[in-house]
Legacy VTK file of the C-alpha trace (Angstrom):
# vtk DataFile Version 3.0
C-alpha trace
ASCII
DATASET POLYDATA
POINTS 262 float
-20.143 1.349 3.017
-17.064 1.445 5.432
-14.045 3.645 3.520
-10.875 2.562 2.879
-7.807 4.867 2.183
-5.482 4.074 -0.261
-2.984 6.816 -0.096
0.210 6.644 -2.644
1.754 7.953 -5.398
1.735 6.372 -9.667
1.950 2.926 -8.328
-1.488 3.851 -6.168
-2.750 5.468 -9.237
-2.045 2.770 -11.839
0.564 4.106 -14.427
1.408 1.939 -17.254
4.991 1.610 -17.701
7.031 3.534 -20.354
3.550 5.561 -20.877
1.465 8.727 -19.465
-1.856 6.089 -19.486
-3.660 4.534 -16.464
-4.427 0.993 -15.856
-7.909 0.313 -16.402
-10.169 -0.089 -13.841
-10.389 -3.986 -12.393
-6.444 -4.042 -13.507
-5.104 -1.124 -10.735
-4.497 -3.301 -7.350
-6.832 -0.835 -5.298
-9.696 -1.512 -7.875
-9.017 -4.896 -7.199
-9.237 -4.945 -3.564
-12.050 -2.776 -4.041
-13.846 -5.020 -5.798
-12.961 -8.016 -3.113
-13.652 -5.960 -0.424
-17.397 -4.690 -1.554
-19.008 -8.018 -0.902
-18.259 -7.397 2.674
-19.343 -3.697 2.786
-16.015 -1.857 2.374
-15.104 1.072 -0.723
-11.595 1.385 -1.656
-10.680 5.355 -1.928
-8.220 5.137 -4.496
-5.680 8.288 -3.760
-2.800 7.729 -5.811
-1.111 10.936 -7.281
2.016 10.653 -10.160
4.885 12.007 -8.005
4.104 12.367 -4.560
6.721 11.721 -1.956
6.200 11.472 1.570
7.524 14.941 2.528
9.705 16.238 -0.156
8.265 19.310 -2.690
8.259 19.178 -6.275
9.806 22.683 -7.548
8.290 22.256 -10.377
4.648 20.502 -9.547
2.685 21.875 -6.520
1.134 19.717 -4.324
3.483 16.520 -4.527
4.349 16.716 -0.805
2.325 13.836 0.907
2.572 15.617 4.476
0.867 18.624 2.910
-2.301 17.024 1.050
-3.056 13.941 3.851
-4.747 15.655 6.302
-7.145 17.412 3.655
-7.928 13.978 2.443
-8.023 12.187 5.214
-10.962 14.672 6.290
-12.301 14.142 2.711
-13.139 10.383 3.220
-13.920 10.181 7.224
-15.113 8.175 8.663
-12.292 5.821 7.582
-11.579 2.286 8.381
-8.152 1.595 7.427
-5.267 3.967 5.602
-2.741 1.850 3.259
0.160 3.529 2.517
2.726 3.614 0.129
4.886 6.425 -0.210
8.934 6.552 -1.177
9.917 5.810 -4.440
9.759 9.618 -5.709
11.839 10.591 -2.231
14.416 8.593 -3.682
14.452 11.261 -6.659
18.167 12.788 -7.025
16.723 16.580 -6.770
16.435 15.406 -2.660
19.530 14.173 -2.308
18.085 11.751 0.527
18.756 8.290 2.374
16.017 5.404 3.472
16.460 6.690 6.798
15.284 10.271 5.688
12.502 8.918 3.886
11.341 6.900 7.132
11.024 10.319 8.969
8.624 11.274 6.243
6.348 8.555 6.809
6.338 8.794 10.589
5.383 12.132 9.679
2.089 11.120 7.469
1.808 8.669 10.588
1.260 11.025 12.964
-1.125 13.082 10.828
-2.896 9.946 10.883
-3.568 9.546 14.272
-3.922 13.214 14.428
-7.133 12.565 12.679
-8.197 9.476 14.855
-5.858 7.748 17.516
-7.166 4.224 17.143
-7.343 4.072 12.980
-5.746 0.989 11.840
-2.540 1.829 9.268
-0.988 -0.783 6.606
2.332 0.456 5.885
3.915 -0.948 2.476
7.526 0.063 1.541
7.861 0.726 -2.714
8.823 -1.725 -5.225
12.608 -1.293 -6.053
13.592 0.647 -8.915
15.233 -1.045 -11.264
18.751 -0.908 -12.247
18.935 1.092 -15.719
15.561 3.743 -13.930
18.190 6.532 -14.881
17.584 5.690 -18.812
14.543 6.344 -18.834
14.283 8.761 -15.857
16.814 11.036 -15.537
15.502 12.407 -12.100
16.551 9.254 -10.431
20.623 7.790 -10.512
22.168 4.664 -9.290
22.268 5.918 -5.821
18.467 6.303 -5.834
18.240 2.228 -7.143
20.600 1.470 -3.702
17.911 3.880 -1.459
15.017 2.893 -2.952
16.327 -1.133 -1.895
16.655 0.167 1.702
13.597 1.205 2.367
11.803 -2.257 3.132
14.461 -2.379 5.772
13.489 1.087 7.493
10.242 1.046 6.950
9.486 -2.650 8.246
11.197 -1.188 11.627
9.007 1.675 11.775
6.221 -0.654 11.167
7.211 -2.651 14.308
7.574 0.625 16.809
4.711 1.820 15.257
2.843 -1.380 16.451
1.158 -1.548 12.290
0.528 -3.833 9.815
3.624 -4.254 7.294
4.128 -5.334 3.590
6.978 -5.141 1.196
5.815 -4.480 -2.434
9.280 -5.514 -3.528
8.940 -8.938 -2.452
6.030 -9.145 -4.721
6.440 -7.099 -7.458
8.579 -6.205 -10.172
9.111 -2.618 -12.562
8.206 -3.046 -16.231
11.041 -3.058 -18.444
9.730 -0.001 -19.841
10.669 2.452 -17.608
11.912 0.676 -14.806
10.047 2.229 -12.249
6.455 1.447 -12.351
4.678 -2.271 -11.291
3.372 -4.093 -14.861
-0.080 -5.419 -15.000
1.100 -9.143 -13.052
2.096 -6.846 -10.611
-0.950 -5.061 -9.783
-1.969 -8.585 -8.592
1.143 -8.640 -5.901
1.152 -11.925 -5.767
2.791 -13.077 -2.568
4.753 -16.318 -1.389
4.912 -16.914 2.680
7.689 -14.086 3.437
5.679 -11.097 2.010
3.737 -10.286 4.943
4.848 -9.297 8.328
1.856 -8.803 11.032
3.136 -6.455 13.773
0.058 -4.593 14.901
-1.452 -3.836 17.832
-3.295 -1.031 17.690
-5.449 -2.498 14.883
-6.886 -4.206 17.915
-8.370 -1.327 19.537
-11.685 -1.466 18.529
-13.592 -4.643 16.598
-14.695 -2.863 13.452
-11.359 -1.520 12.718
-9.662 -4.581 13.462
-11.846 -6.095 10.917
-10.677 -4.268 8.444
-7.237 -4.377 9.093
-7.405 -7.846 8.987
-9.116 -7.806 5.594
-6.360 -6.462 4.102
-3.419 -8.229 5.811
-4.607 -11.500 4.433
-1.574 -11.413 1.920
-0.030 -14.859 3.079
-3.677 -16.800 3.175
-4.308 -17.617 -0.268
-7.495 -14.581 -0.795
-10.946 -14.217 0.353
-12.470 -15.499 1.950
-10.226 -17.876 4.179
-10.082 -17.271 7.697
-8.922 -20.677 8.914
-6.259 -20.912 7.172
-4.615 -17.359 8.701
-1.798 -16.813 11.144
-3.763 -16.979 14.613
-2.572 -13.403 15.354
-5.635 -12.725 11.891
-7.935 -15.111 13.308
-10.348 -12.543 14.157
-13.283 -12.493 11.757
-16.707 -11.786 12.368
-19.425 -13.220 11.188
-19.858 -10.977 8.140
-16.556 -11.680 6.889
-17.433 -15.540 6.934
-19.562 -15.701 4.357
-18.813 -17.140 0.834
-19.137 -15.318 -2.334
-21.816 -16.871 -4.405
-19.447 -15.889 -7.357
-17.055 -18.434 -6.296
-19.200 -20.993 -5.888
-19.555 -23.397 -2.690
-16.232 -25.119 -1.964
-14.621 -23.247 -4.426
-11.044 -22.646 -4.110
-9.637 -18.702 -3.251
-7.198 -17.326 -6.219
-3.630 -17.452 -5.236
-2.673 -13.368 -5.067
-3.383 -10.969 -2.759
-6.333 -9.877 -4.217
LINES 1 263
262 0 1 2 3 4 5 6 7 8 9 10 11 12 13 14 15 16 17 18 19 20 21 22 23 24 25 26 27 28 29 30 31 32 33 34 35 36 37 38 39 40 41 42 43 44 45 46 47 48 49 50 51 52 53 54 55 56 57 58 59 60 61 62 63 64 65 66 67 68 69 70 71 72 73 74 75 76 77 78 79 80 81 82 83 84 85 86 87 88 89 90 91 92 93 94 95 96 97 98 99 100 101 102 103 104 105 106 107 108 109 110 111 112 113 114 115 116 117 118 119 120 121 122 123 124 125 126 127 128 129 130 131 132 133 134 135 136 137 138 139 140 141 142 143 144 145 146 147 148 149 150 151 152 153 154 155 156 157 158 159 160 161 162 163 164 165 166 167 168 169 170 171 172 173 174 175 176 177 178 179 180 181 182 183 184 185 186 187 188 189 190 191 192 193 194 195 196 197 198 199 200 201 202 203 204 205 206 207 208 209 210 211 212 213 214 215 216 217 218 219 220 221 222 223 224 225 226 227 228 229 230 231 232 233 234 235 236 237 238 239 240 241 242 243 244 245 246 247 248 249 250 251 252 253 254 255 256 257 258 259 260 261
């Protein structure tokens, strides 16, 4: 099976809003792709950790910095196909007393380690859900000024994205906090359901090589209605093989894709 990284923080992980409880598997969006993405011969490492940031240590939890625990896990998993990741909405935690623009420089960081670990491996960068705007109620490490940071991320992050030359996505535009805590994507969001805007496709070095391409593409396919559905792809996705053409016998011939992501 051809790995997958999913590398990201309790909205990787699947925490239930206003709780200390994980979504169930087949609920948690990475179990979902997972389970998409098997029928074609990928595994979905889920690596999702309750208050990681991108750069930023936790005084009082070890381990939370994402630029000291990648590398060790990207080593973990090799060889890998593709590394999603989501990473921010803890930076925006009042303790760091950061901006979007800070934040950025820790994900170019985790970028780098990236490519540190293989030049050519394919990245999917997706900026955090917003917080929402009464977080500080029930979390008092975050403020009103981390609500306005966390909305600027999909801003900075979409332009690293394009430097970069990566795949981009913008969990905000799909996806909503619970009510609960205001800070953590409900069940309906675990499906990020997406309307044309959600994606942007900026990559080239997913094109490096065929088999990472492939997978890239796999799991850019936010704007064409599922899997499997090739034709119906902006022509910069139009890449599949033949492995990726074939129709899940769960589906049914001619049966229609769902209408989320996964």
């Amino acid at each position: 099976m051809r790995q997958i990284l999913c590398f990201g923080d309790s909205n990787t992980y699947g925490l239930i809003p206003g709780t200390a409880n994980r979504y169930s598997w087949g609920t948690r969006w990475t179990s979902i792709l997972d389970e998409k993405l098997q029928f074609y011969g990928y595994r979905v490492a889920e690596e999702g950790l309750c208050g990681r940031t991108t750069m930023f240590a936790d005084a009082y939890r070890p381990g939370r910095s994402g630029i000291d625990m990648l590398p060790a896990i990207l080593e973990t998993h090799r060889p890998l196909e593709l590394v999603v990741l989501m990473l921010g909405t803890n930076d925006c935690k009042t303790a760091y007393e950061t901006t979007p623009e800070k934040i950025g420089v820790g994900i170019e960081r985790l970028l780098d380690q990236i490519w540190r670990e293989r030049e050519d491996l394919p990245v999917l960068l997706i900026s955090p859900i917003h917080l929402g705007a009464d977080v500080e109620k029930y979390d008092r490490e975050f403020d009103r000024r981390s609500v306005e940071v966390s909305k600027g991320l999909k801003r900075v992050y979409e332009q690293i994205a394009k430097r970069r030359g990566i795949a981009f996505l913008a969990a905000s535009d799909v996806a909503l906090p619970g009510e609960k805590d205001q800070e953590h994507m409900t069940r309906e969001g675990h499906r990020l359901k997406p309307d044309s805007r959600s994606h942007r496709y900026t990559g080239t070095r997913h094109r490096r090589t065929k088999e990472t391409t492939l997978a890239a593409v796999k799991i850019s396919l936010v704007t064409c209605s599922g899997i499997p559905s090739p034709s119906r792809c902006p022509s910069a996705m139009r890449r599949p093989a033949p492995s990726l053409q074939k129709p899940d016998p769960r589906r049914g011939s001619g049966a229609r894709a769902d209408n989320g992501i996964f």
